[in-house]
ZARO-450358 format. One line per field, with one value per residue (C-alpha): x, y, z; residue number from 1; residue in one letter. Coordinates in nm, 2 decimals. Layout:
east [X, ...]
north [Y, ...]
up [Z, ...]
i [NUM, ...]
aa [A, ...]
***
This chain:
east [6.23, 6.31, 6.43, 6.73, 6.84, 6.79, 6.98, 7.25, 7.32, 7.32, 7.59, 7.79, 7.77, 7.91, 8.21, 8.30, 8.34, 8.40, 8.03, 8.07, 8.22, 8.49, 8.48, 8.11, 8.00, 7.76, 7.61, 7.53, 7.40, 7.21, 7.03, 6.90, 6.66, 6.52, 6.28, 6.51, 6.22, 6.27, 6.55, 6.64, 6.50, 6.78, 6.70, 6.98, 6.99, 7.15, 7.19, 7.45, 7.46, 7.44, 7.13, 6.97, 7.00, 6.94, 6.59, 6.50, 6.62, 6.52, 6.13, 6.17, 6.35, 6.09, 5.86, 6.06, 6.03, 6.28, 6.36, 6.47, 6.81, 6.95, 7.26, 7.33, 7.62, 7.83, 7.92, 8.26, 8.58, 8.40, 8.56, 8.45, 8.53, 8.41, 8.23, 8.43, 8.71, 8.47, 8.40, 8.77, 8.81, 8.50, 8.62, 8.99, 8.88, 9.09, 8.79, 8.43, 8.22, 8.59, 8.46, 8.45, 8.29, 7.92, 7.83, 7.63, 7.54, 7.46, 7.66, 7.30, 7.33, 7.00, 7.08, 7.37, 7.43, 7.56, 7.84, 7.60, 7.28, 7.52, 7.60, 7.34, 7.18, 7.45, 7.45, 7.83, 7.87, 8.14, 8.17, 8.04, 8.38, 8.51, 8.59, 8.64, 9.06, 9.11, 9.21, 8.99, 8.59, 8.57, 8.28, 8.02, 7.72, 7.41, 7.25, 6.93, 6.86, 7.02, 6.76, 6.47, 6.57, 6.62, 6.29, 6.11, 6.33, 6.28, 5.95, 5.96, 6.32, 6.35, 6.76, 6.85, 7.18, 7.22, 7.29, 7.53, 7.86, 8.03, 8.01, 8.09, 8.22, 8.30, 8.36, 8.15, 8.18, 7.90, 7.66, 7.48, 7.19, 7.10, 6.78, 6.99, 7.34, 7.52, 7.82, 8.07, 8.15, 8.50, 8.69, 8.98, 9.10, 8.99, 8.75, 8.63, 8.50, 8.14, 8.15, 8.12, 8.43, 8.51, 8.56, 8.46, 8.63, 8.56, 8.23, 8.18, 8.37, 8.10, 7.81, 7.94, 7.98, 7.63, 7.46, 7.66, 7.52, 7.17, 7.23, 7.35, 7.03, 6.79, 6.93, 6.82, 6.51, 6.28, 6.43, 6.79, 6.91, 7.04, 6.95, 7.28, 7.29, 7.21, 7.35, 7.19, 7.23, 7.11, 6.82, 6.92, 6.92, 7.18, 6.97, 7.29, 7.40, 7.75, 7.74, 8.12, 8.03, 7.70, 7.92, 8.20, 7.91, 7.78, 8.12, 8.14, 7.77, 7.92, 8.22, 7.99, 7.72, 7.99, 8.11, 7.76, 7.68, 7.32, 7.31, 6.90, 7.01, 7.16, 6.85, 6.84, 7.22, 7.18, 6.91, 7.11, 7.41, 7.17, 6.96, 7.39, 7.39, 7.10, 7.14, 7.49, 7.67, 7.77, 7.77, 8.03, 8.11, 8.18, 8.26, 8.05, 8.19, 8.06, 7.89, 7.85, 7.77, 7.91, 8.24, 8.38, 8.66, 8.93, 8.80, 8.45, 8.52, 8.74, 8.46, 8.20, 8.48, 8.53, 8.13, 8.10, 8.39, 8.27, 7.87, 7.98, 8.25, 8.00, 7.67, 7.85, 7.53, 7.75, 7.40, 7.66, 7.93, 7.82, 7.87, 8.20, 8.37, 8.23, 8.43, 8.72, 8.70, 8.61, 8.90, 9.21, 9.07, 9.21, 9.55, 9.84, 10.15, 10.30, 10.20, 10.05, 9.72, 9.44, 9.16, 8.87, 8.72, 8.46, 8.14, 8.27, 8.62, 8.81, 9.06, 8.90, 9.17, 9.48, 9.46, 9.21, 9.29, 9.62, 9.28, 9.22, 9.57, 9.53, 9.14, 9.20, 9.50, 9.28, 8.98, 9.21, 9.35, 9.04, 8.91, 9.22, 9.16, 8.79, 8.85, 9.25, 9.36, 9.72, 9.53, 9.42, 9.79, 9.93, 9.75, 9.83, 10.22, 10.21, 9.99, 10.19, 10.54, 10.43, 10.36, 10.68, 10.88, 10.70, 10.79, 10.37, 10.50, 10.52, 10.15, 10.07, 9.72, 9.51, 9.38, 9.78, 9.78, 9.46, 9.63, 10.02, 9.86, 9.64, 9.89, 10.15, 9.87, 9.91, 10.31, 10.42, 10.80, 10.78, 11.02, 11.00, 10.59, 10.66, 10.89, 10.62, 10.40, 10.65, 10.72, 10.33, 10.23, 10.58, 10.70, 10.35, 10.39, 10.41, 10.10, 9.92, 10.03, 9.91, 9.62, 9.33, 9.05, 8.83, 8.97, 8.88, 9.11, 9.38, 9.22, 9.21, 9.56, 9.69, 9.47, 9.62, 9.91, 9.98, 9.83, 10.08, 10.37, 10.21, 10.26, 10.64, 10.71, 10.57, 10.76, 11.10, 11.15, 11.20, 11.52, 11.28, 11.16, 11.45, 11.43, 11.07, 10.88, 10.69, 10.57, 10.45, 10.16, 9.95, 9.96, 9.88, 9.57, 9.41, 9.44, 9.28, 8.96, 8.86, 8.93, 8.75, 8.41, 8.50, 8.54, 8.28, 8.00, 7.66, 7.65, 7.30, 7.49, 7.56, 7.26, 7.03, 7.03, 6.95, 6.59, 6.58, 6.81, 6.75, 6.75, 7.12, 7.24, 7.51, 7.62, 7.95, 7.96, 8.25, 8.26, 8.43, 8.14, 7.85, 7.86, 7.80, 7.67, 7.73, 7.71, 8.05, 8.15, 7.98, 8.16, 8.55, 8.42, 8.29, 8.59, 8.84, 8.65, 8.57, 8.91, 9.06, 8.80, 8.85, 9.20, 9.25, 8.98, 9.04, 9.16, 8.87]
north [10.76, 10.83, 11.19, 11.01, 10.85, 11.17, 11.37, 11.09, 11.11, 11.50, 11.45, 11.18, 11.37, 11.67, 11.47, 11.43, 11.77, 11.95, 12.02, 12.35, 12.36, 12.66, 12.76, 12.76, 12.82, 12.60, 12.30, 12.02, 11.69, 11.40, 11.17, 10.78, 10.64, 10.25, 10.04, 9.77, 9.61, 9.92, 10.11, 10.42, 10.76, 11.04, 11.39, 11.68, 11.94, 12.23, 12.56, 12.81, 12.65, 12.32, 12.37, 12.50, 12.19, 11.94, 12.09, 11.97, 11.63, 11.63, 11.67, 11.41, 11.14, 11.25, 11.07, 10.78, 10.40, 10.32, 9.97, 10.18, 10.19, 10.57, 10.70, 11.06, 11.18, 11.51, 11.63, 11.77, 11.81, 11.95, 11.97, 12.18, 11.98, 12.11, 11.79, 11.72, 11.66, 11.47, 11.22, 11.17, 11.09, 10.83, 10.71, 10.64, 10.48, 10.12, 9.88, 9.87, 10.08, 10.18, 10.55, 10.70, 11.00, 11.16, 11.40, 11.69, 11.86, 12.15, 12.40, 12.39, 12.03, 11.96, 11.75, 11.61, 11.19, 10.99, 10.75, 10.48, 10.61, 10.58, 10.24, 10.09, 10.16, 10.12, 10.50, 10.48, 10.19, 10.00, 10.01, 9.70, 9.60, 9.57, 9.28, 9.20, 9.20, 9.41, 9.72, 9.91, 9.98, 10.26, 10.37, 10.65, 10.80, 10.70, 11.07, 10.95, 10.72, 10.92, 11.20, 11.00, 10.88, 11.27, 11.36, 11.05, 11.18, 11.57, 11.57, 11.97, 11.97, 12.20, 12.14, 11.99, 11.78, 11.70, 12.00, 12.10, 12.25, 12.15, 11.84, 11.89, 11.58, 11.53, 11.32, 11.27, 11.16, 11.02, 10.77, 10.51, 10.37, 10.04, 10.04, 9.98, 10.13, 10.39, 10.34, 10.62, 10.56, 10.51, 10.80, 10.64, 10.34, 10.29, 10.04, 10.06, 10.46, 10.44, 10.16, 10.11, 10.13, 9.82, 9.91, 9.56, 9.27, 8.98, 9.06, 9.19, 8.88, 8.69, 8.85, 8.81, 8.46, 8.43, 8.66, 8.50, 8.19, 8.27, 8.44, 8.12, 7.95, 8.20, 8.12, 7.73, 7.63, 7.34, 7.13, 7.20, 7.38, 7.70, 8.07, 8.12, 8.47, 8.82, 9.14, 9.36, 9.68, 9.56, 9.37, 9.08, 8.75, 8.47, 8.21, 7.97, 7.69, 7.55, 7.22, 7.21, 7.58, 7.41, 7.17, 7.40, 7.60, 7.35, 7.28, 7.65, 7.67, 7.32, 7.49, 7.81, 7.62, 7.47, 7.79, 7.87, 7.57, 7.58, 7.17, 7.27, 7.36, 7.02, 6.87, 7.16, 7.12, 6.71, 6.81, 7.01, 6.76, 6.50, 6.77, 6.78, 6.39, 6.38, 6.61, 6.62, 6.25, 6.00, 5.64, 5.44, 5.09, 5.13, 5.51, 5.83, 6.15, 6.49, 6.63, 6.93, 7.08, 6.73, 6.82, 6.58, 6.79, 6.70, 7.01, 6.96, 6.58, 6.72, 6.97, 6.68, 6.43, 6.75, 6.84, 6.48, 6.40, 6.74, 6.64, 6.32, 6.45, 6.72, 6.51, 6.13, 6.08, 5.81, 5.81, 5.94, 5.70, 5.47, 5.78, 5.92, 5.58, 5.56, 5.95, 5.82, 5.58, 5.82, 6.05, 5.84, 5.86, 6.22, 6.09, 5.92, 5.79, 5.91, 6.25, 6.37, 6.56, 6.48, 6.82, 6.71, 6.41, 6.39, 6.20, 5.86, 5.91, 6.00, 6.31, 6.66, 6.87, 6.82, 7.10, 7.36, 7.59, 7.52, 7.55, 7.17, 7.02, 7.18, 7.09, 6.73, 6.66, 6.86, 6.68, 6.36, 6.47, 6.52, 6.18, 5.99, 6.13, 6.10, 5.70, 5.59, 5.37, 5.29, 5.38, 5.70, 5.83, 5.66, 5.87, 6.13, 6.12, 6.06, 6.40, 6.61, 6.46, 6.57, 6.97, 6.96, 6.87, 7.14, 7.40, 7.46, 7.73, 7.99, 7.95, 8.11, 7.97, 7.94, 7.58, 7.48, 7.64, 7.42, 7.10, 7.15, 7.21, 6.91, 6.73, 6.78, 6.58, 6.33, 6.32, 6.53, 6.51, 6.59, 6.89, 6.91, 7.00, 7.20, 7.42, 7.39, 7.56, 7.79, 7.93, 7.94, 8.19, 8.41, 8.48, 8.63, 8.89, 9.21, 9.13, 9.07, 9.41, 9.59, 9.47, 9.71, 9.46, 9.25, 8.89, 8.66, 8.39, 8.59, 8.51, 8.18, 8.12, 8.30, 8.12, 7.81, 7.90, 8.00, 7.64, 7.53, 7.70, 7.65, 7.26, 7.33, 7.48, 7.20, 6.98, 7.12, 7.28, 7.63, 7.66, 7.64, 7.96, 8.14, 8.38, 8.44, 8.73, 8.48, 8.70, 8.94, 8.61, 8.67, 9.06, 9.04, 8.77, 9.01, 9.31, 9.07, 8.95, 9.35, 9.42, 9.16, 9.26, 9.62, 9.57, 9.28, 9.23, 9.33, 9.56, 9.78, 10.10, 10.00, 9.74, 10.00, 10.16, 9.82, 9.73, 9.49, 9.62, 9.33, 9.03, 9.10, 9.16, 8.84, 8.81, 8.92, 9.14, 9.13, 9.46, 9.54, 9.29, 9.48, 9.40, 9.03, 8.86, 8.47, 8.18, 8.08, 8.51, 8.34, 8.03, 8.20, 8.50, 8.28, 8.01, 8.29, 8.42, 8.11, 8.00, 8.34, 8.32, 7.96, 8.04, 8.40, 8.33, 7.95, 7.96, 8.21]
up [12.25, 12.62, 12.70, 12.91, 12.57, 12.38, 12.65, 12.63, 12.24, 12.27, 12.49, 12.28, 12.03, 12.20, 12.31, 11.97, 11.93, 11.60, 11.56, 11.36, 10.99, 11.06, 10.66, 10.64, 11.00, 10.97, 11.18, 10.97, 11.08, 10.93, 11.09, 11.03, 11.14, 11.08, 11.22, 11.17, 10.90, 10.68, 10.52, 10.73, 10.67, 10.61, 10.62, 10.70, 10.98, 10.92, 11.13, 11.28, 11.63, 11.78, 11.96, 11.69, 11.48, 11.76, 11.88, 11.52, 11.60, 11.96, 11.85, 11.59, 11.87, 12.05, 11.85, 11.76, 11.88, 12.17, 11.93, 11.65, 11.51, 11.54, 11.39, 11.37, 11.16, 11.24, 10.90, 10.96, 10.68, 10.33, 9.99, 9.70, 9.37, 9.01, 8.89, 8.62, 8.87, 9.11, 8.84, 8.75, 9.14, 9.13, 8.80, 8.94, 9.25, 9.23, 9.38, 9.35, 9.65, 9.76, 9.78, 10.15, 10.15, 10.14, 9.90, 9.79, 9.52, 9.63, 9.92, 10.18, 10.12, 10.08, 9.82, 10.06, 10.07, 10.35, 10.24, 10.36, 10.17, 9.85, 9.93, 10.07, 9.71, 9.45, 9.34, 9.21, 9.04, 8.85, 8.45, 8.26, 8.18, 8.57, 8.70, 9.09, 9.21, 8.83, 8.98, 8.75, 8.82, 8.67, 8.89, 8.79, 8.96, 8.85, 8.87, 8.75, 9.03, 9.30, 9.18, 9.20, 9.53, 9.65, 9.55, 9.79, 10.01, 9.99, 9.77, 9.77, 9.64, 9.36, 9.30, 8.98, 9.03, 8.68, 8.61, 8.92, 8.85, 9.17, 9.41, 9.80, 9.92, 10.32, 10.61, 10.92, 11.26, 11.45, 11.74, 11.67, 11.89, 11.91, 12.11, 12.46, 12.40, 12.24, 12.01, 11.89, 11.50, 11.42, 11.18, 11.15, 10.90, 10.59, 10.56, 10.95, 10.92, 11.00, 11.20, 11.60, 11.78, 11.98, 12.32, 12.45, 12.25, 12.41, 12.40, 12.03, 11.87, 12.11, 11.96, 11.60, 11.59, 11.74, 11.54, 11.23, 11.35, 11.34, 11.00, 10.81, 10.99, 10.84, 10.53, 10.52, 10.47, 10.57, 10.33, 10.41, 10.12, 10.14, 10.04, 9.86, 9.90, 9.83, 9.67, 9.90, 9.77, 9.39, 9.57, 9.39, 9.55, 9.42, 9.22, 9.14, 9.35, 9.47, 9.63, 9.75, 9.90, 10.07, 10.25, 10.39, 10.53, 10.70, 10.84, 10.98, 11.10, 11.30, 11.40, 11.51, 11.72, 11.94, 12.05, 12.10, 12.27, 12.05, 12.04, 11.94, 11.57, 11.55, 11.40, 11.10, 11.04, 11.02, 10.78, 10.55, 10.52, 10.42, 10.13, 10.00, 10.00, 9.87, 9.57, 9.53, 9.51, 9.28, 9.41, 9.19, 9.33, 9.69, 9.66, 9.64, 9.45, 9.52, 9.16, 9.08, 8.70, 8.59, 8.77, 9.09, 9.24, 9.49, 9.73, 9.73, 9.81, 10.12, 10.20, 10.19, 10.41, 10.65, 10.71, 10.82, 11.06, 11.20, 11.28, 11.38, 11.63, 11.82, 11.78, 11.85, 11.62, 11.32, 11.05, 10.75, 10.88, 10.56, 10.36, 10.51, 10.46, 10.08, 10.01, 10.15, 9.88, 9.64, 9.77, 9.63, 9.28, 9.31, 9.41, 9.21, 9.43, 9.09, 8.96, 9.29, 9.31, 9.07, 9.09, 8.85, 8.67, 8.46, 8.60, 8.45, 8.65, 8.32, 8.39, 8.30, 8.52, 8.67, 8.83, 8.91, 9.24, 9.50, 9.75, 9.70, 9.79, 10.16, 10.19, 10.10, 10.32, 10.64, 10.56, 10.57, 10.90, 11.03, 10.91, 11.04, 11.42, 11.41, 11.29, 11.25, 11.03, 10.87, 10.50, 10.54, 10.75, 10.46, 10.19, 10.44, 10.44, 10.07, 10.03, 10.27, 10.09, 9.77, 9.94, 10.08, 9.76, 9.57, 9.82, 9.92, 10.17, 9.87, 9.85, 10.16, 10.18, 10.46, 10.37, 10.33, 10.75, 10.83, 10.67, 10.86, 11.17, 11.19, 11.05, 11.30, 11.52, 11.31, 11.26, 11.58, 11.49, 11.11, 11.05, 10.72, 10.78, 11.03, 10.78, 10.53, 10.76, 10.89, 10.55, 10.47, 10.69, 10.80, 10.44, 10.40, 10.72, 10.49, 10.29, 10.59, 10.78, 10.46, 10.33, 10.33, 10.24, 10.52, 10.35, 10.61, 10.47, 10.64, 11.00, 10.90, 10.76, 11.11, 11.36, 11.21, 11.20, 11.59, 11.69, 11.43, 11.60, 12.01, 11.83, 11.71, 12.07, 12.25, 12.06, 12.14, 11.78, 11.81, 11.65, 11.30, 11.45, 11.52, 11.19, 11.28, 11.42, 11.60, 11.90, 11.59, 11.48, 11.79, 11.69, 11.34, 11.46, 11.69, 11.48, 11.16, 11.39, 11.49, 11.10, 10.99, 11.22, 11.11, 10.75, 10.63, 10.91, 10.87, 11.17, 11.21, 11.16, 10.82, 10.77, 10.84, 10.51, 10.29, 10.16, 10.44, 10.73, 11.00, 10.69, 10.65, 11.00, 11.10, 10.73, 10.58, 10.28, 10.03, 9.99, 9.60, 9.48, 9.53, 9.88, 9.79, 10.04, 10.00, 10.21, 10.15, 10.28, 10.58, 10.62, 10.63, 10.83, 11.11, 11.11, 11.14, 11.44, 11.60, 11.63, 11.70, 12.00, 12.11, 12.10, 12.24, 12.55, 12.63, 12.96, 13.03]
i [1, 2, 3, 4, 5, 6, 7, 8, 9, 10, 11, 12, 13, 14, 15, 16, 17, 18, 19, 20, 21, 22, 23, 24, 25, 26, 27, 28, 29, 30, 31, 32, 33, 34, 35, 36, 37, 38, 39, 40, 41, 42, 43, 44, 45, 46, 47, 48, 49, 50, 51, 52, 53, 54, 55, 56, 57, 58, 59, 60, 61, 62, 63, 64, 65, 66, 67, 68, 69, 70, 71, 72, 73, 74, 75, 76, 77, 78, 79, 80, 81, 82, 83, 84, 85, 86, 87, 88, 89, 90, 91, 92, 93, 94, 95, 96, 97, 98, 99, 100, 101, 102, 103, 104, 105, 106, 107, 108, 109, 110, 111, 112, 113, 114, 115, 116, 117, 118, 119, 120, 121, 122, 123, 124, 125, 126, 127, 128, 129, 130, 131, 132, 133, 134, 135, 136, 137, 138, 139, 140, 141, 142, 143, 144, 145, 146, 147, 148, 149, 150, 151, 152, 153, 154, 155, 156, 157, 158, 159, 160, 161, 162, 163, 164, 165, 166, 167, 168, 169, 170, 171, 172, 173, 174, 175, 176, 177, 178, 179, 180, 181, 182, 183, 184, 185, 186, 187, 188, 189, 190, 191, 192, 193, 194, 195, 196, 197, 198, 199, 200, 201, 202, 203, 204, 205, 206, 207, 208, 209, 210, 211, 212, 213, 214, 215, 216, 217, 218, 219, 220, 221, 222, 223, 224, 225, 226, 227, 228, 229, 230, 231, 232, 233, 234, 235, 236, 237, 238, 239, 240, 241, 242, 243, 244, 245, 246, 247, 248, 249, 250, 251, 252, 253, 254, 255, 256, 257, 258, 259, 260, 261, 262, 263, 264, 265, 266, 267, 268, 269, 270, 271, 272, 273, 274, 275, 276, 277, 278, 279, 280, 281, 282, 283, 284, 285, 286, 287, 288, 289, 290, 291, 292, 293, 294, 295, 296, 297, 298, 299, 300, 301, 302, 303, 304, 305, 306, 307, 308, 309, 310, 311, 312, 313, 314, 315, 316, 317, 318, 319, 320, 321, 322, 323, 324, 325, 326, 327, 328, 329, 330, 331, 332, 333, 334, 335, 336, 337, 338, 339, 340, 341, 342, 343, 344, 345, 346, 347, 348, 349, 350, 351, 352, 353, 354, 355, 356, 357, 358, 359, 360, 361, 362, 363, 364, 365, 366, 367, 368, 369, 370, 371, 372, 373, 374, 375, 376, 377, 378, 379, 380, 381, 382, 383, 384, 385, 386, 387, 388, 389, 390, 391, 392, 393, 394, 395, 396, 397, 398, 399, 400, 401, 402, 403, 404, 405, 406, 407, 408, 409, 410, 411, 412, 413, 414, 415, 416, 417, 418, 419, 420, 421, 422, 423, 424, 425, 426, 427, 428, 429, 430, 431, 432, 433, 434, 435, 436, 437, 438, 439, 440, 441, 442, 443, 444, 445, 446, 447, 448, 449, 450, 451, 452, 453, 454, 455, 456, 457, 458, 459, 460, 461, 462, 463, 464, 465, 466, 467, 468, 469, 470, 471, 472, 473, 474, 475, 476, 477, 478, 479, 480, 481, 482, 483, 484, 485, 486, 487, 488, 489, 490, 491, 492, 493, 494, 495, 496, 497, 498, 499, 500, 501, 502, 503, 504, 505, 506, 507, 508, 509, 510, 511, 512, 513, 514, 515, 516, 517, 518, 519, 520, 521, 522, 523, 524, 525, 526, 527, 528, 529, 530, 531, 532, 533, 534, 535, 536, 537, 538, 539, 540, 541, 542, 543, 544]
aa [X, X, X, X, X, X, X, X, X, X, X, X, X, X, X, X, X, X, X, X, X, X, X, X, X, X, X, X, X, X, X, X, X, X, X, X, X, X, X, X, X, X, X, X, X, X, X, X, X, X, X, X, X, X, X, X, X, X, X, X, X, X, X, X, X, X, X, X, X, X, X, X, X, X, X, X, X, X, X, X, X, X, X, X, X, X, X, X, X, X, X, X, X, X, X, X, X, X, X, X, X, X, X, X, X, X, X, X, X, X, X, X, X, X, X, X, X, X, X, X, X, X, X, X, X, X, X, X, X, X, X, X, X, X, X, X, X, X, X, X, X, X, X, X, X, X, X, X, X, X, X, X, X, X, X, X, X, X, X, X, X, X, X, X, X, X, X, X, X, X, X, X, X, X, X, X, X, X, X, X, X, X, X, X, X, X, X, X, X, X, X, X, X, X, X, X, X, X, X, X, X, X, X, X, X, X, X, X, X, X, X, X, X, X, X, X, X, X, X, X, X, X, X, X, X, X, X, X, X, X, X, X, X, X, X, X, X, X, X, X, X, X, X, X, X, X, X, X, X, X, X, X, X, X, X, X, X, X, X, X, X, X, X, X, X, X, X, X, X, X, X, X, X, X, X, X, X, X, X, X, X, X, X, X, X, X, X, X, X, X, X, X, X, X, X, X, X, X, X, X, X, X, X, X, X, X, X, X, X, X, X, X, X, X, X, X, X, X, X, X, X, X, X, X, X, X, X, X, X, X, X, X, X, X, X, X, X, X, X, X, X, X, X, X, X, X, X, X, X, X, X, X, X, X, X, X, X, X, X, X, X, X, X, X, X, X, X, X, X, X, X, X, X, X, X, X, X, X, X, X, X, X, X, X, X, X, X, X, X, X, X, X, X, X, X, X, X, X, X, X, X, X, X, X, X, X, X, X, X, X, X, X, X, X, X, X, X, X, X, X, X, X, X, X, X, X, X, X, X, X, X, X, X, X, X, X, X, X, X, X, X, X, X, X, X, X, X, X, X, X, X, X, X, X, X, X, X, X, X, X, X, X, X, X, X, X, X, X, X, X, X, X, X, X, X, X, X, X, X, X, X, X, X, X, X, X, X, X, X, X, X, X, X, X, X, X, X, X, X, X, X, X, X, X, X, X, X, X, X, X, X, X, X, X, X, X, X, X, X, X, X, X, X, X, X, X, X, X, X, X, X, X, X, X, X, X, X, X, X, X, X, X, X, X]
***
């Protein structure tokens, strides 16, 4: 590595300040290094001055690849817990990898753990009996692996955690280099500690849609199926298959090579919409039905309807024009001008479910927005109206649903003047304002729902109806949006920092993780990731 870049993150890391542990006087300082191809190496640094330490660090920089990823960690607030107590704090912790801190298990901390090193290979893990969104994981360290790692690590270490009577648990601040620049870590927030602070937005939103991009196109192979995913830090890759979830991908990978104007993956994406058609559908008659596991459901039929009108739109190319016409046919067996919303029938078009998920009623009536604009005619606005009737008169504004947002705001190009949709939508995303300002999860849905939801209301305002917004905190929407998309990046992107300590850093970087799932790592995290940012980009920088 360059002495100018050595000499540079010396300095950042000065700026930081805090380098000295007051209680311990001690320096302490880890750092990471990765060839991107390679999980990082961690190895601690510890002495009573700064320059002490960093001469260490300086001669092994020194002989480090300029390409490498570099992150170097200021340990800084320490707690001594007995490790009974520590376990009861693991055990309590509400969500799966929800644990924030590095630990040690020993006061030199040679035996010390980054927060990252814990999590990039499932050392705490959930009980058996947890269950994503239950409140409860129950989470306990695996001191058996976390000792075998320690040893590959420190091969002369002669510290026996199992048998340690106290844990030292503690924060960090840090840098992180690239290969070309130098970012300083966040230590604020929950969820974003650890990760790059954004001092270029524009910019950074830019990159993560592009990166994400190239992610989901890794992931599809010649054929045009799709890796489905990965829990990374298990090293376990997802062998099951969702056909509805192929499709909505392929409708965000659509949405994200637009904004990045790559009209050369067009071929690859055509390729995979026809692998779906070709594995997924049932013809009956003059309609096809989207199959999956003997299942044809209302949202993987709108999924299938929305993919379609989208390649068609961008690439003028009408090859699946046959096909889009046959699943609006096989769209208004889901309907009944009677009952309302059909969700799944069996293969033979007998009922199984009347209702599965409120996602479907919002991903038909979009998809059917999206179809009428692409290729209007009085039977599909027709279904339309009927659909949207039916949302109103059930009050669909409790749902507060992101599809619900996609399906009021197209629709409202569809019947302009409609104030009964527009109060629909209204209610959908404003009754929802305080879950919104407190959730402490990435949930990319939330983008969604309130990129929407502000062309909804731009609509509304055009249309001379602002007096529906009069007990609204609209200016409060835009807010809400911007401070989502930089969670979002900060909270569920595969950013090197963090991708650096997985088995396969550069693999994951442009995917989403879901963070309480063993960092799942899923086509469909993908798909909502990148609509929420696309839109929140096309939107926020249009006039640009």
């Amino acid at each position: 590595m360059q002495k100018s870049v050595v000499k540079k993150l010396k300095q950042a890391l000065i700026d930081i300040g805090n380098l000295q542990n007051d209680a311990s006087q001690k320096v302490t300082l880890a750092l990471s290094v990765s060839d991107k191809r390679h999980r990082a190496s961690v190895k601690f640094y510890r002495g009573d001055t700064f320059n002490d330490v960093w001469q260490s660090i300086a001669k092994v920089l020194g002989a480090t690849s300029n390409n490498s990823w570099v992150r170097l960690d200021i340990v800084q607030g320490v707690q001594v817990l007995a490790r009974k107590l520590f376990e009861e704090k693991l055990f309590k912790i509400t969500k799966m990898n929800f644990w924030r801190y590095g630990v040690s298990f020993d006061a030199d901390f040679r035996t010390a753990l980054l927060e990252t090193e814990i999590n990039g290979q499932a050392f705490f893990k959930p009980s058996k009996a947890s269950r994503v969104g239950d409140g409860h994981a129950n989470s306990w360290a695996d001191y058996d692996r976390i000792a075998d790692y320690l040893k590959t690590r420190e091969p002369d270490l002669d510290v026996d955690i199992a048998q340690a009577s106290h844990v030292w648990s503690f924060t960090t601040s840090g840098v992180f280099f690239d290969g070309q620049q130098i970012h300083t870590l966040e230590t604020d927030g929950y969820l974003e500690k650890g990760i790059r602070k954004i001092t270029n937005e524009r910019e950074t939103i830019n990159q993560v849609i592009s990166e994400g991009e190239s992610y989901l196109m890794r992931q599809l192979d010649d054929a045009g199926k799709f890796i489905y995913g990965y829990f990374p830090a298990l090293q376990r890759v997802l062998t099951s298959y969702n056909y509805l979830r192929h499709f909505s991908t392929v409708y965000a990978l659509l949405e994200a090579a637009e904004q990045t104007k790559r009209s050369a993956d067009f071929p690859r994406i055509k390729r995979a919409l026809q692998w779906g058609i070709d594995h997924s559908l049932l013809k009956v008659d003059d309609a096809v039905y989207l199959s999956d596991k003997d299942e044809l459901k209302l949202g993987s039929q709108a999924m299938l309807i929305l993919a379609l009108c989208k390649y068609q739109e961008l690439s003028l190319d009408r090859t699946f024009a046959p096909v889009l016409q046959q699943a609006f046919n096989g769209i208004k067996k889901f309907w009944n001008s009677e009952t309302g919303f059909i969700h799944v029938l069996n293969e033979d078009l007998t009922l199984k479910s009347g209702f599965r998920i409120i996602y479907y009623d919002g991903e038909a009536v979009f998809a059917l927005c999206r179809l009428y604009e692409l290729q209007p005619n009085d039977e599909t606005k027709q279904l339309v109206r009927e659909m949207l009737d039916r949302m109103v008169a059930n009050d669909y504004g409790q749902f507060h649903d992101h599809w619900i947002a996609y399906a009021i705001n197209e629709a409202l190009s569809v019947f302009p003047d409609n104030q009964d949709y527009m109060k629909l939508g209204i209610k959908n995303v404003f009754t929802h304002f305080n879950y919104i300002k407190n959730r402490v999860h990435a949930s990319p849905t939330l983008l969604e729902l309130l990129d929407a939801s502000q062309k909804m209301v731009d609509r509304i305002q055009r249309s001379g109806n602002d007096e529906l917004l009069a007990d609204y905190e609209v200016p409060v929407l835009h807010q809400l949006m911007h401070r989502r998309a930089l969670y979002e990046i900060q909270a569920g992107a595969w950013l090197p920092e963090i991708a650096m300590y997985l088995y396969r850093p550069e693999k994951f970087v442009g995917g989403f993780y879901a963070r309480d799932d063993n960092f799942r790592t899923r086509i469909d995290d993908s798909e909502h990731f990148l609509s929420g940012l696309v839109n929140y980009y096309n939107y926020t920088y249009r006039q640009a």
